[in-house]
Backbone and ligand atoms as CSV (ligand in chain L), in Angstrom:
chain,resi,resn,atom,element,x,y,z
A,1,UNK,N,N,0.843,-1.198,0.000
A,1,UNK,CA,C,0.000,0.000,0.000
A,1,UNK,C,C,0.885,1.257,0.000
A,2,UNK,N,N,0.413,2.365,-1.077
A,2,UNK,CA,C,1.297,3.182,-1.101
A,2,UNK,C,C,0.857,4.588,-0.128
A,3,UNK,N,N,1.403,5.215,0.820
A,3,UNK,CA,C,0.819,5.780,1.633
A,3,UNK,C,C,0.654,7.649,0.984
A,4,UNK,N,N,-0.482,8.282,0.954
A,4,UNK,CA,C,-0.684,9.451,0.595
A,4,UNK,C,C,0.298,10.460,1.045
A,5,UNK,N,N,1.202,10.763,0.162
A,5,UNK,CA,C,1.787,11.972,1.244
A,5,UNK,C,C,1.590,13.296,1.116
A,6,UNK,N,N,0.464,13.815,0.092
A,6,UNK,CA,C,0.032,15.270,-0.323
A,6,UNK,C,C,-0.164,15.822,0.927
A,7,UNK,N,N,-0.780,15.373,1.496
A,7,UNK,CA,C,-1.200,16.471,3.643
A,7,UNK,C,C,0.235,16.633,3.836
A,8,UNK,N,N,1.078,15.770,3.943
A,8,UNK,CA,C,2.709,16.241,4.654
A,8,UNK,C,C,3.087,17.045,3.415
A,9,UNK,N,N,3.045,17.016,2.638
A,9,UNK,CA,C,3.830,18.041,1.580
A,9,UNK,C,C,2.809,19.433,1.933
A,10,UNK,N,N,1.453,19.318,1.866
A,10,UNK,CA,C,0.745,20.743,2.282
A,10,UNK,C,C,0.833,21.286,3.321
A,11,UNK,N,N,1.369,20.437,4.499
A,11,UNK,CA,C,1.871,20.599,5.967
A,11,UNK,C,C,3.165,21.344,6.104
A,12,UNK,N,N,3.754,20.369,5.092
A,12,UNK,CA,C,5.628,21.471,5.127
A,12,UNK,C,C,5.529,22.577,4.430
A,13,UNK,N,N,4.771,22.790,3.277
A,13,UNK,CA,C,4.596,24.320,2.773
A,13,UNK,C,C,4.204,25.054,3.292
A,14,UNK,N,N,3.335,24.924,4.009
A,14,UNK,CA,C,2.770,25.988,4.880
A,14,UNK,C,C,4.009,26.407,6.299
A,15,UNK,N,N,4.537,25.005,6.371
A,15,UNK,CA,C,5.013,25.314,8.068
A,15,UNK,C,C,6.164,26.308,7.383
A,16,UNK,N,N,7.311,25.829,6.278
A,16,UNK,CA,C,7.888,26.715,5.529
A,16,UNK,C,C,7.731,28.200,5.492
A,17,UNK,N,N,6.211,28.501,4.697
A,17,UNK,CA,C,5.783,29.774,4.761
A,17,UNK,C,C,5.575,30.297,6.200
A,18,UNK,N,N,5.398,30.033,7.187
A,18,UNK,CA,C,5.082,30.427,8.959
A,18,UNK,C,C,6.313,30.992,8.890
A,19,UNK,N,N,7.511,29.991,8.861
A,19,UNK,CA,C,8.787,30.059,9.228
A,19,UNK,C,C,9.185,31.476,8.436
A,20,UNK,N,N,8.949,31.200,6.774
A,20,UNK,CA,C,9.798,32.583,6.593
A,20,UNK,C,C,9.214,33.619,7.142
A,21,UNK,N,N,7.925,34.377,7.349
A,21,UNK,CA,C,7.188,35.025,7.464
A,21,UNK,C,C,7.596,35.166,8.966
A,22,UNK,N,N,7.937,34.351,10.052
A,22,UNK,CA,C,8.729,34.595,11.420
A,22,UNK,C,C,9.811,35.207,10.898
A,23,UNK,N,N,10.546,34.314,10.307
A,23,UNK,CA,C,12.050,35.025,9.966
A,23,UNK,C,C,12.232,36.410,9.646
A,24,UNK,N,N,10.987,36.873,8.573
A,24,UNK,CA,C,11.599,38.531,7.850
A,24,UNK,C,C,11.657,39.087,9.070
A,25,UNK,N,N,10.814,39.177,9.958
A,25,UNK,CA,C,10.326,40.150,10.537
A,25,UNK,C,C,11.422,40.273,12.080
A,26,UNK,N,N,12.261,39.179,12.077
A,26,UNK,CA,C,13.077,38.971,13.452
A,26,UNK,C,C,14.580,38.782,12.799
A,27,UNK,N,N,14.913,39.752,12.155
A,27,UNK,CA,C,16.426,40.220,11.877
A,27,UNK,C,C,16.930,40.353,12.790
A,28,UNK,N,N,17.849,39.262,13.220
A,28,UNK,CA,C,19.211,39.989,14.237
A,28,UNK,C,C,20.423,40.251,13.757
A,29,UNK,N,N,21.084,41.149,13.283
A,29,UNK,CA,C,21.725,42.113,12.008
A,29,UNK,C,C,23.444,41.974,13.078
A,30,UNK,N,N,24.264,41.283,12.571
A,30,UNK,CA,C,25.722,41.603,12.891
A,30,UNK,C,C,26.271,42.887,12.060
A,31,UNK,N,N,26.679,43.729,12.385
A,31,UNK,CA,C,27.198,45.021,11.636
A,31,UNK,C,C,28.661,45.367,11.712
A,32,UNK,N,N,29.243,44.609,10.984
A,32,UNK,CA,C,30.341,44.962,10.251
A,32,UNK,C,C,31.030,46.159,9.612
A,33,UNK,N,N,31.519,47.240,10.782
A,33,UNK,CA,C,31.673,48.126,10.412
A,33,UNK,C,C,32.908,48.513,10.242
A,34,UNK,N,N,33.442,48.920,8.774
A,34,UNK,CA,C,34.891,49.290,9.045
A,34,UNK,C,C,35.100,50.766,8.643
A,35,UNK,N,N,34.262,51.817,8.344
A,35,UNK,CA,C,34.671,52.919,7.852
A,35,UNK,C,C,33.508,53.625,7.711
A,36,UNK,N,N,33.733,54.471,6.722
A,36,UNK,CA,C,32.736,55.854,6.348
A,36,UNK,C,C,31.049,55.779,6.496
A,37,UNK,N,N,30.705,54.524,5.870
A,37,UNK,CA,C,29.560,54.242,5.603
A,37,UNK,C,C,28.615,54.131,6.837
A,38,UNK,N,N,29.711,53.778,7.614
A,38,UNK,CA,C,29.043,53.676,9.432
A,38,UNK,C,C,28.542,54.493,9.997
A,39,UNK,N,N,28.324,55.925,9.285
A,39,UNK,CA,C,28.181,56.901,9.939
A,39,UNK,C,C,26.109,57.087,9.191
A,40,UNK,N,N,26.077,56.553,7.711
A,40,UNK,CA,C,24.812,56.401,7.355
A,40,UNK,C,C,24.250,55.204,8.054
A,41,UNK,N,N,24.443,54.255,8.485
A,41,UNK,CA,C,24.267,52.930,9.059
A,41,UNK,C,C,23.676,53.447,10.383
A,42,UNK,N,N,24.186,54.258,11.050
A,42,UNK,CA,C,24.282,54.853,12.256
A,42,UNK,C,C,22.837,55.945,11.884
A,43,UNK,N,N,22.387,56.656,10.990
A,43,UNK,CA,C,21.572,57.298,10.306
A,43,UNK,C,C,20.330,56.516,10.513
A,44,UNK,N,N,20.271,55.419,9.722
A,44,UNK,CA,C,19.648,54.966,9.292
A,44,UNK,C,C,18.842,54.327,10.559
A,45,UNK,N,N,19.789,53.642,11.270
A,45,UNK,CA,C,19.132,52.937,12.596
A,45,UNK,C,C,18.254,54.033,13.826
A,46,UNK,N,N,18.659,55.504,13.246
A,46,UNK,CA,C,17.839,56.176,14.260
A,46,UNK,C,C,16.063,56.455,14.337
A,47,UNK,N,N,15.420,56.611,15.329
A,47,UNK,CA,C,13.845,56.588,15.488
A,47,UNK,C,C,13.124,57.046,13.994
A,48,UNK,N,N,13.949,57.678,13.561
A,48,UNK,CA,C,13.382,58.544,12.331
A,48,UNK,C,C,13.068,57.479,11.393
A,49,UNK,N,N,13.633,56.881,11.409
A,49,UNK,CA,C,13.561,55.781,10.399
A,49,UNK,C,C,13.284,54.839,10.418
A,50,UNK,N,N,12.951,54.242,11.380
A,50,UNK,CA,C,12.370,53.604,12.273
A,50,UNK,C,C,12.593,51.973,12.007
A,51,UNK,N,N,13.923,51.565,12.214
A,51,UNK,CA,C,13.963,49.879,11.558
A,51,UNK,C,C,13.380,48.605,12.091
A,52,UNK,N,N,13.201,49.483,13.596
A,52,UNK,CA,C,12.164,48.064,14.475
A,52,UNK,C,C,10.813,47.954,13.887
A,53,UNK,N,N,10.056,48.729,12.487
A,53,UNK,CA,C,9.259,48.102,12.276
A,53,UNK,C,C,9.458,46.791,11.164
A,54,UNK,N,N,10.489,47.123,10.527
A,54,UNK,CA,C,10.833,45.876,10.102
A,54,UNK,C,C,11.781,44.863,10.724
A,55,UNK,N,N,11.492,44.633,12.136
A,55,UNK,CA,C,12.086,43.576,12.778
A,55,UNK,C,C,13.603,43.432,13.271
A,56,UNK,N,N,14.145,45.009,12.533
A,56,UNK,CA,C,15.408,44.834,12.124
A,56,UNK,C,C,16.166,45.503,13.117
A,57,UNK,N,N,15.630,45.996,14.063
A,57,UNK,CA,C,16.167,47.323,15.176
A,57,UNK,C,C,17.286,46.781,16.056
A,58,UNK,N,N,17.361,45.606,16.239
A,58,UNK,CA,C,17.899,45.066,17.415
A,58,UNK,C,C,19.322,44.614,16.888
A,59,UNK,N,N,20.491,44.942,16.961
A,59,UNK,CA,C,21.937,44.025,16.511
A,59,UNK,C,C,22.394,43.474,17.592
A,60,UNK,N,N,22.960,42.676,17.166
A,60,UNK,CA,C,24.118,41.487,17.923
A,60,UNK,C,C,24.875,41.646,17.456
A,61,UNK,N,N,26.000,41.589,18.568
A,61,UNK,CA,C,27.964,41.525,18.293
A,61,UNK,C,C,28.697,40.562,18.304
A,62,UNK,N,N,27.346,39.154,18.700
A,62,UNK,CA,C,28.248,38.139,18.664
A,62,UNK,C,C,27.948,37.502,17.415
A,63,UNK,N,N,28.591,36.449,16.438
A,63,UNK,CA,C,28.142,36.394,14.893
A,63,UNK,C,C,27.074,35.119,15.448
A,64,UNK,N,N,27.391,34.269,16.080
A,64,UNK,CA,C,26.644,33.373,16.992
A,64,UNK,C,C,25.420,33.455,17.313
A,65,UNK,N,N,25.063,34.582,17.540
A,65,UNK,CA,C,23.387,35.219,18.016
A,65,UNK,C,C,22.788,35.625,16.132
A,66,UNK,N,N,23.727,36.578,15.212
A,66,UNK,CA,C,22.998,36.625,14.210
A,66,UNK,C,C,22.791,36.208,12.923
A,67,UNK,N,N,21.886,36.480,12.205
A,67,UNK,CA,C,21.313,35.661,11.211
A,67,UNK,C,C,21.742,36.355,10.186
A,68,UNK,N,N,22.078,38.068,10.065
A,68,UNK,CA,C,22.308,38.822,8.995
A,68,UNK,C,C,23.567,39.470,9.051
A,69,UNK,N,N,24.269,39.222,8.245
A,69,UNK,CA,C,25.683,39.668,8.413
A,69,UNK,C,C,25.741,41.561,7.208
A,70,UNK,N,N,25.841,42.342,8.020
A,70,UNK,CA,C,25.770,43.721,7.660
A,70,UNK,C,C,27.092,43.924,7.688
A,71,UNK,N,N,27.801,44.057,6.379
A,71,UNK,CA,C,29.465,44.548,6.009
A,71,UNK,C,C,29.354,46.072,5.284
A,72,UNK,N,N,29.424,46.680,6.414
A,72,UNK,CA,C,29.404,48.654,5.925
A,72,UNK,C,C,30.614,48.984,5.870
A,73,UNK,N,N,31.421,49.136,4.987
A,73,UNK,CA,C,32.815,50.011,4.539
A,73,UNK,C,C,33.367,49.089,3.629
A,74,UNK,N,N,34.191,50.140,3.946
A,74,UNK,CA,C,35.704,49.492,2.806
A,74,UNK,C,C,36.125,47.890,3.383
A,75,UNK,N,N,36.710,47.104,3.004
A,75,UNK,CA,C,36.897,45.853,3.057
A,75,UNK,C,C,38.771,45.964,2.488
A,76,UNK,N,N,39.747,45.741,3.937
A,76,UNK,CA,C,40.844,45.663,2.933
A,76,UNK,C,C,41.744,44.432,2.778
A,77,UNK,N,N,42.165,43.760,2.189
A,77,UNK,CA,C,42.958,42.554,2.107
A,77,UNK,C,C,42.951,41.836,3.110
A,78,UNK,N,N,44.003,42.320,4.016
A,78,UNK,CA,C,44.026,42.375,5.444
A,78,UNK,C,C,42.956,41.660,5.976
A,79,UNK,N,N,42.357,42.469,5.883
A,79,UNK,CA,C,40.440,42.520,6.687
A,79,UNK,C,C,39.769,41.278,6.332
A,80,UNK,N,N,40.015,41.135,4.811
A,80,UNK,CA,C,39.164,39.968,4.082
A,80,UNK,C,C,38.903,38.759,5.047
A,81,UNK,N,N,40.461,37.876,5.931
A,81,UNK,CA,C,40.240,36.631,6.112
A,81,UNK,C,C,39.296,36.625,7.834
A,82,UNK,N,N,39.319,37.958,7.896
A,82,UNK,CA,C,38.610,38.366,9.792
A,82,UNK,C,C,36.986,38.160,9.391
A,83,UNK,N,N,36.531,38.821,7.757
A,83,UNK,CA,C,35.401,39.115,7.473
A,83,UNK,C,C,34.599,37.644,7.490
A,84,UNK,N,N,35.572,36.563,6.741
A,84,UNK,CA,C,35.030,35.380,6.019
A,84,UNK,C,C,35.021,34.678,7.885
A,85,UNK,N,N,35.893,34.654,8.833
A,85,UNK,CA,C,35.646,33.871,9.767
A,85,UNK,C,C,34.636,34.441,10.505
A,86,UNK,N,N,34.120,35.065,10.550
A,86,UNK,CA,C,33.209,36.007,11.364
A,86,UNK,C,C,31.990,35.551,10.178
A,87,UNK,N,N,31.891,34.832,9.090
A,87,UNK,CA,C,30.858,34.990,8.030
A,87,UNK,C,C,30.623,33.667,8.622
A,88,UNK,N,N,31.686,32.265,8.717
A,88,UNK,CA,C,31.844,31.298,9.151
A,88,UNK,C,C,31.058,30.995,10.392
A,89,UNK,N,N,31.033,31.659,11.321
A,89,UNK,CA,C,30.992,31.622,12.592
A,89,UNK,C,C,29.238,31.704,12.836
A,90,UNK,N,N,28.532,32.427,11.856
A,90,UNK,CA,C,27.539,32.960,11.863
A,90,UNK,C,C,26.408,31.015,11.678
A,91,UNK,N,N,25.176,30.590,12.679
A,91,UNK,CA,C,24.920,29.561,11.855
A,91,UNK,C,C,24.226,30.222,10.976
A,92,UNK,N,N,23.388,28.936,10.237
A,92,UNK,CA,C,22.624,28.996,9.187
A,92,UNK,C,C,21.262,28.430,9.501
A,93,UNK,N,N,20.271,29.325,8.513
A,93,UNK,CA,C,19.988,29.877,7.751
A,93,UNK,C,C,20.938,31.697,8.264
A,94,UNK,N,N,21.380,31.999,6.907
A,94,UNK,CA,C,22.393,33.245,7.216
A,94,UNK,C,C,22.575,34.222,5.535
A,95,UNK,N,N,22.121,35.471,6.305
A,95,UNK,CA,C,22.065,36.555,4.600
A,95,UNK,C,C,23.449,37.518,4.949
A,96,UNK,N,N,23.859,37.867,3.640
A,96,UNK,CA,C,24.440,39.100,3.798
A,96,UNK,C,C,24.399,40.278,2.992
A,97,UNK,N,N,24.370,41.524,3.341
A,97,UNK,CA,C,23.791,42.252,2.835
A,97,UNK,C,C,25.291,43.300,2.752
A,98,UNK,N,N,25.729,43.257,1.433
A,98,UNK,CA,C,26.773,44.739,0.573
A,98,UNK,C,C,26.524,46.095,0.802
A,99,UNK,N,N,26.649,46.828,2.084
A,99,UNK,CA,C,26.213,48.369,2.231
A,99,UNK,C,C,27.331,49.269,1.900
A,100,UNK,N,N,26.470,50.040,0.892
A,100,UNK,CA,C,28.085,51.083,-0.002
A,100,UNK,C,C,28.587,50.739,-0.713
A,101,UNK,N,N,28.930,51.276,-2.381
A,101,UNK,CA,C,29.808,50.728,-3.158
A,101,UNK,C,C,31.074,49.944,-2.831
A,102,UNK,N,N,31.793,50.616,-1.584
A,102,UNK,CA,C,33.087,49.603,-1.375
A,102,UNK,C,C,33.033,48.700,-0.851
A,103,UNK,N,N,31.907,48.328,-0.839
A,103,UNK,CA,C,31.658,46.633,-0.528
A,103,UNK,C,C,30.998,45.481,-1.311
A,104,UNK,N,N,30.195,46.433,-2.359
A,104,UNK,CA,C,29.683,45.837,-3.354
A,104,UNK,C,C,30.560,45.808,-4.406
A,105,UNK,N,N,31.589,46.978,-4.754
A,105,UNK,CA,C,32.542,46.869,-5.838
A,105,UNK,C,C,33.846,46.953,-5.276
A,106,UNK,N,N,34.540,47.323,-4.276
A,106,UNK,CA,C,35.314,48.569,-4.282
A,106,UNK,C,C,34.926,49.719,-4.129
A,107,UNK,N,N,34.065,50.361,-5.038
A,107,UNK,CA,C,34.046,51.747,-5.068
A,107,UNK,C,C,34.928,52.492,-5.892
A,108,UNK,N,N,35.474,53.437,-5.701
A,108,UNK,CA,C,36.264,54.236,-6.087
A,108,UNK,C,C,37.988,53.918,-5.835
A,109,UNK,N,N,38.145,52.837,-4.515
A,109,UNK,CA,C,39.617,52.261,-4.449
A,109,UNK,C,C,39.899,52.006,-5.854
A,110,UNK,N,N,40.984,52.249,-6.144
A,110,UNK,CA,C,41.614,50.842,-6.942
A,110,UNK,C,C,42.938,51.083,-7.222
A,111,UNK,N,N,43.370,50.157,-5.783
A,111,UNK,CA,C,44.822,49.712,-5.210
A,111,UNK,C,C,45.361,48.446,-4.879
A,112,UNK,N,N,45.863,47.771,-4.358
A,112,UNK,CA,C,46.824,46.720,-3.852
A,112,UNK,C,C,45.798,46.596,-3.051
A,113,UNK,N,N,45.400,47.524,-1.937
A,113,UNK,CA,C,45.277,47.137,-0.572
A,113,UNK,C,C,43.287,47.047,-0.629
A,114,UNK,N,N,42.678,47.250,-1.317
A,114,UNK,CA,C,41.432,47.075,-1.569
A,114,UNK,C,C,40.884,45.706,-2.246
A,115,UNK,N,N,40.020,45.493,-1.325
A,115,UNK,CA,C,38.881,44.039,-1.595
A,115,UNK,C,C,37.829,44.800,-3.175
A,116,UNK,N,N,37.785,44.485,-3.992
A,116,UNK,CA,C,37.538,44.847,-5.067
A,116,UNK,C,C,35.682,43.938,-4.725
A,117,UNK,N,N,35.378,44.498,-4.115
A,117,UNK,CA,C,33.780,43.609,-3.700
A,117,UNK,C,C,33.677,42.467,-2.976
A,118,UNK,N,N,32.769,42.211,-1.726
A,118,UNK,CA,C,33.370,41.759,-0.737
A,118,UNK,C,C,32.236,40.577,-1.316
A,119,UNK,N,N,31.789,40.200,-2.215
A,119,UNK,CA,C,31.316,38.955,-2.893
A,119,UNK,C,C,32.145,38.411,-3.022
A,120,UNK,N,N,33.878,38.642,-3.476
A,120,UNK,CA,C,34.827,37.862,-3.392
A,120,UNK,C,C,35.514,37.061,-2.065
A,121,UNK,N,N,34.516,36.852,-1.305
A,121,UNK,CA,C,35.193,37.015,0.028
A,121,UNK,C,C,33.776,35.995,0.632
A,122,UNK,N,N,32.859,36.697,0.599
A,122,UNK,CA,C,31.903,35.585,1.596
A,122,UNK,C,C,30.487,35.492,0.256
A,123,UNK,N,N,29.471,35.139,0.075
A,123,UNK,CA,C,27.980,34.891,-0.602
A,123,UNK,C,C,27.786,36.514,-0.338
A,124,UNK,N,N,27.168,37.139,-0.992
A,124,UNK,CA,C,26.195,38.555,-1.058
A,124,UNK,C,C,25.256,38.290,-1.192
A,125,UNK,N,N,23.607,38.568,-0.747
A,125,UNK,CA,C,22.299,38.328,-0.696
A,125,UNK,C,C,22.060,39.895,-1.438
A,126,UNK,N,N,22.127,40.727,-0.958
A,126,UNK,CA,C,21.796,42.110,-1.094
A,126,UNK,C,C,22.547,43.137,-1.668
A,127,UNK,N,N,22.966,43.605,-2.513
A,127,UNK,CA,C,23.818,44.530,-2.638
A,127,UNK,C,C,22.892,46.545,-2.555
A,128,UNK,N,N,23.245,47.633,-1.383
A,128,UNK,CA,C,22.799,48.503,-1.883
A,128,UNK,C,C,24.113,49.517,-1.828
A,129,UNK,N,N,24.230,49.796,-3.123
A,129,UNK,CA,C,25.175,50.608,-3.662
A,129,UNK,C,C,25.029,52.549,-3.012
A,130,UNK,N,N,25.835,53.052,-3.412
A,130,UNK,CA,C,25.842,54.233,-2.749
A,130,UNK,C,C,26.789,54.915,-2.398
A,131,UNK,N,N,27.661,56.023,-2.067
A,131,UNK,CA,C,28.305,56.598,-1.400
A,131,UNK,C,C,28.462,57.968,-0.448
A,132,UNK,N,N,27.782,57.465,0.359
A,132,UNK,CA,C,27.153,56.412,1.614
A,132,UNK,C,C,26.002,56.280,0.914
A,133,UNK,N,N,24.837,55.322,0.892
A,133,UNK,CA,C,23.811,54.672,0.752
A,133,UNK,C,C,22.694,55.815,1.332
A,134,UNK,N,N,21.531,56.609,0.999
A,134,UNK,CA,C,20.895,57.103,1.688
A,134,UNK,C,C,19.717,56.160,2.562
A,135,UNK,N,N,19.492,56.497,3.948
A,135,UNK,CA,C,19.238,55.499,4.349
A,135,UNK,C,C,17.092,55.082,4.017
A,136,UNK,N,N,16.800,55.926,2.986
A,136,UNK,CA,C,16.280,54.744,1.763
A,136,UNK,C,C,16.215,54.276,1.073
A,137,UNK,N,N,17.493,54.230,0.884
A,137,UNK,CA,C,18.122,52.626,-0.220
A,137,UNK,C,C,18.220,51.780,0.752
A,138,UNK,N,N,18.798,52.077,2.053
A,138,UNK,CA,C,19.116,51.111,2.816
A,138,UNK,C,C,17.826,50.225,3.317
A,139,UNK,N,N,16.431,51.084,3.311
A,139,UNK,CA,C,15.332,50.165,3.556
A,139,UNK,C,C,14.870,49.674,2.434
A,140,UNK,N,N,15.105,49.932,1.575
A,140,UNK,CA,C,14.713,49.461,0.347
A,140,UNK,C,C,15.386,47.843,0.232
A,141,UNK,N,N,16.798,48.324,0.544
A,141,UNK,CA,C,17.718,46.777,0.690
A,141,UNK,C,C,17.205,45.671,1.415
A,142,UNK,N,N,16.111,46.559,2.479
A,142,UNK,CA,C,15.854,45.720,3.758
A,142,UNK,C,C,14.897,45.287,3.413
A,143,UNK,N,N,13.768,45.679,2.451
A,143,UNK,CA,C,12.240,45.009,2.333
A,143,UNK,C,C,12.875,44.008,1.137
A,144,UNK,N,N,13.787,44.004,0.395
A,144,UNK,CA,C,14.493,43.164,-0.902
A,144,UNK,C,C,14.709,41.443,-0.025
A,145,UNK,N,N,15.653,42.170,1.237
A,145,UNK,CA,C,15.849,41.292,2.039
A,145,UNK,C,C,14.559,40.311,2.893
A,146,UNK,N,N,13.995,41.116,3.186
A,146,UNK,CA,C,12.823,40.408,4.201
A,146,UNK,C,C,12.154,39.546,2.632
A,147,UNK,N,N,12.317,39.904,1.989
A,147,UNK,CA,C,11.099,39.327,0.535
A,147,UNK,C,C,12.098,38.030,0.462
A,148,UNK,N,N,13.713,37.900,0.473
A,148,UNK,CA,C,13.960,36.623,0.293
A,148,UNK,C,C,14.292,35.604,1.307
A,149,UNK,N,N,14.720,36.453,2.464
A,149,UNK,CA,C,13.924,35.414,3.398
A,149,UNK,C,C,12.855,34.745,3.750
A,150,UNK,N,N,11.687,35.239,3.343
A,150,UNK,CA,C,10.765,34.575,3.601
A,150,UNK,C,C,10.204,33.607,2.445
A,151,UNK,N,N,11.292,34.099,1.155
A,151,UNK,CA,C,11.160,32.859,0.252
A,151,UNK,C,C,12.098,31.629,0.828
A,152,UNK,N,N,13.111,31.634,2.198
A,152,UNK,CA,C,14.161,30.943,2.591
A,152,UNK,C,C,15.105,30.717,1.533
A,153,UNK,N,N,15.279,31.702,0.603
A,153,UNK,CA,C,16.213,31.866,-0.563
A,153,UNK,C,C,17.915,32.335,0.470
A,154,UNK,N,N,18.954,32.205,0.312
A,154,UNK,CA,C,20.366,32.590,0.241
A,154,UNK,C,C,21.027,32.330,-0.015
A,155,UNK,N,N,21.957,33.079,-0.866
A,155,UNK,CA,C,23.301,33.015,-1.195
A,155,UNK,C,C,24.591,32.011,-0.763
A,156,UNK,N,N,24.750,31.045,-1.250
A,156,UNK,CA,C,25.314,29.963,-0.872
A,156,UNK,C,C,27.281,29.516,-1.193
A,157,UNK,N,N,28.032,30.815,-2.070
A,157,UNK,CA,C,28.979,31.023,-2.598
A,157,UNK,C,C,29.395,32.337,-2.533
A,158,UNK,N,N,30.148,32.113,-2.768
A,158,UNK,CA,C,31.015,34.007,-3.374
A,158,UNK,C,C,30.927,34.117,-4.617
A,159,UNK,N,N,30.424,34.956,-5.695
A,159,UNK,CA,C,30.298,34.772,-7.109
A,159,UNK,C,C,31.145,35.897,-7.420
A,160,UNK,N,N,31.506,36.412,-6.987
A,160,UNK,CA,C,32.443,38.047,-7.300
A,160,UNK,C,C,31.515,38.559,-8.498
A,161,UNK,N,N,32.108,39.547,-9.320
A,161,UNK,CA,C,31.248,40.196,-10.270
A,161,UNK,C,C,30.143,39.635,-10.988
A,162,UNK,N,N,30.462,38.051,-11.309
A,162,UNK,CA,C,29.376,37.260,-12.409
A,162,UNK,C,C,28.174,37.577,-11.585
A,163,UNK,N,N,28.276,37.549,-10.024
A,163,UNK,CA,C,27.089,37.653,-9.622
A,163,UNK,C,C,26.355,38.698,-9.210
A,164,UNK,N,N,26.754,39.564,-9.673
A,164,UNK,CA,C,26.252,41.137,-9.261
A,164,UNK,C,C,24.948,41.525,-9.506
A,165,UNK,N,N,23.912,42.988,-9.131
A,165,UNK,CA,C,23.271,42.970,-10.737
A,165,UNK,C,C,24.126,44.080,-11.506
A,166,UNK,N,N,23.151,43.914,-12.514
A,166,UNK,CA,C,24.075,44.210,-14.287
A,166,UNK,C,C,24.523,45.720,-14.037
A,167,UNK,N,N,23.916,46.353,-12.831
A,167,UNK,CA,C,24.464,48.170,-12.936
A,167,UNK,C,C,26.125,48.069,-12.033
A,168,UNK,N,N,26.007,46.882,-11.583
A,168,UNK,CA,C,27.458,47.048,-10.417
A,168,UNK,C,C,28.456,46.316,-11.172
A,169,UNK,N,N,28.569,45.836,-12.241
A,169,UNK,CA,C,28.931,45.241,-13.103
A,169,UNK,C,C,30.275,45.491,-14.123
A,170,UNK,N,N,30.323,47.025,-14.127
A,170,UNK,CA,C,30.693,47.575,-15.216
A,170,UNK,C,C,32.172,48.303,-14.180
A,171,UNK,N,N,33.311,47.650,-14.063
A,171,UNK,CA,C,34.505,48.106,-13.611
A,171,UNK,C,C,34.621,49.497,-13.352
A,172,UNK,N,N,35.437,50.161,-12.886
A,172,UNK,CA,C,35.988,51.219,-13.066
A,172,UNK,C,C,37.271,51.824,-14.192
A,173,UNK,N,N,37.844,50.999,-13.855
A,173,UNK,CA,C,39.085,50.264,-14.469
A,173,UNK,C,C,39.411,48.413,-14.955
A,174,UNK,N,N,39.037,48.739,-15.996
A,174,UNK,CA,C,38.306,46.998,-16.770
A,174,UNK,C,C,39.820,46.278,-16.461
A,175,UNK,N,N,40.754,46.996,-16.843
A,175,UNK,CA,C,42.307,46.150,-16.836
A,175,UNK,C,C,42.429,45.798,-15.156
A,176,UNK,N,N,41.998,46.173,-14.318
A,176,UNK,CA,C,42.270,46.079,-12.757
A,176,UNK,C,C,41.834,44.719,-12.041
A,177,UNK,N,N,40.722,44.244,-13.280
A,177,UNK,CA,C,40.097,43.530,-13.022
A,177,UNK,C,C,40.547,41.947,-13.698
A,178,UNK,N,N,39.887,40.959,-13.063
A,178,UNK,CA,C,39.972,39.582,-13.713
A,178,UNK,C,C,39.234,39.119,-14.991
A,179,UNK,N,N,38.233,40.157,-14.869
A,179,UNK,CA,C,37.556,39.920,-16.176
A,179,UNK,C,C,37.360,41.557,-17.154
A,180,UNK,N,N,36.548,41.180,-17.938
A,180,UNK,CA,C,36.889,42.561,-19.200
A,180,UNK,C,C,35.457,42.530,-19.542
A,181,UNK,N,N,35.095,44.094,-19.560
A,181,UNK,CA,C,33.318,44.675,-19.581
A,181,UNK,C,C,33.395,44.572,-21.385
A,182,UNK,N,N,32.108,43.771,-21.900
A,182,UNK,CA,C,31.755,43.561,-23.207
A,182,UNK,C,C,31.435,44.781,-23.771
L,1,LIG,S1,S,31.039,53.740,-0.069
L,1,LIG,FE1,FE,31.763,55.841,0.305
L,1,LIG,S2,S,30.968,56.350,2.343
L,1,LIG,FE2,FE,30.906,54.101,2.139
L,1,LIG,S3,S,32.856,53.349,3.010
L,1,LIG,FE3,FE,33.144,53.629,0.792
L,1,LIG,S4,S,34.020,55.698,0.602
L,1,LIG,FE4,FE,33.058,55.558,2.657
């Protein structure tokens, strides 16, 4: 006898959907701050703007407690292998979100001592570009975010540029790079 299993499959979709729909809304945000951008980050998190209505108000310093790994600044060589163990450390289910061009591209670096997009380095979920990001792009990043968590969608690699979208795409300096803009 072959046993029906459509109720358990309509049982796990739904419990699925509960789950993401808990999840958007209970961001506990690690914030990775190494520079300039910290100061819109810092903006952004104030009453005015109000991020505890999207669940998001509350950070943790230990990577252990959070679920969203927030990398605001420049990213430098150096820095890279502190970023990825601290990305490591974080469990899973786990997003990360690119705040500011020099984390989504570089930016405007382009030296020796610069992480040329910190997708090269840990998975990116989010990228919001900017210099500094006004902090409504930054909610904008955040409802992008809550929409794929609660699909339980994330980023599972580092894709460096292939995985960008198509506007962050386009080098500064094409020769600086590993690959060459068509
Ligand atoms: S994107 Fe601009 S504001 Fe942000 S860290 Fe880089 S230089 Fe500073």
């Amino acid at each position: 006898m072959v046993a029906d299993t459509s109720k358990l499959s309509w049982m796990t979709t739904k419990l699925d959907a509960a789950l993401g729909w808990a999840r958007k809304f209970s961001i506990f945000q690690y914030p990775f701050v190494t520079a300039c951008c910290g100061m819109e980050y810092m903006a952004t998190a104030t009453s005015h703007y109000d991020m505890d209505r999207f669940g998001a108000g509350f950070p943790r310093f230990s990577p252990r407690q959070a679920d969203v790994l927030f990398v605001v600044g420049t990213i430098s060589h150096k820095l890279a292998p502190v970023l990825r163990r601290i990305y490591d450390q974080m469990a899973d289910p786990k997003w990360v979100v690119a705040f500011g061009v020099c984390t989504c591209t570089g930016g405007f670096y382009d030296n020796y001592a610069t992480v040329m997009g910190i997708d090269t380095v840990v998975p990116v979920d989010i990228y919001i570009p900017g210099c500094p990001p006004r902090p409504e792009n930054v909610l904008d990043g955040l409802m992008k975010l809550q929409e794929k968590i609660a699909q339980g969608a994330s980023a599972k690699d580092p894709l460096g540029p292939a995985g960008r979208p198509r506007e962050l795409q386009v080098p500064h300096r094409p020769e600086a790079h590993l690959w060459s803009a068509k």
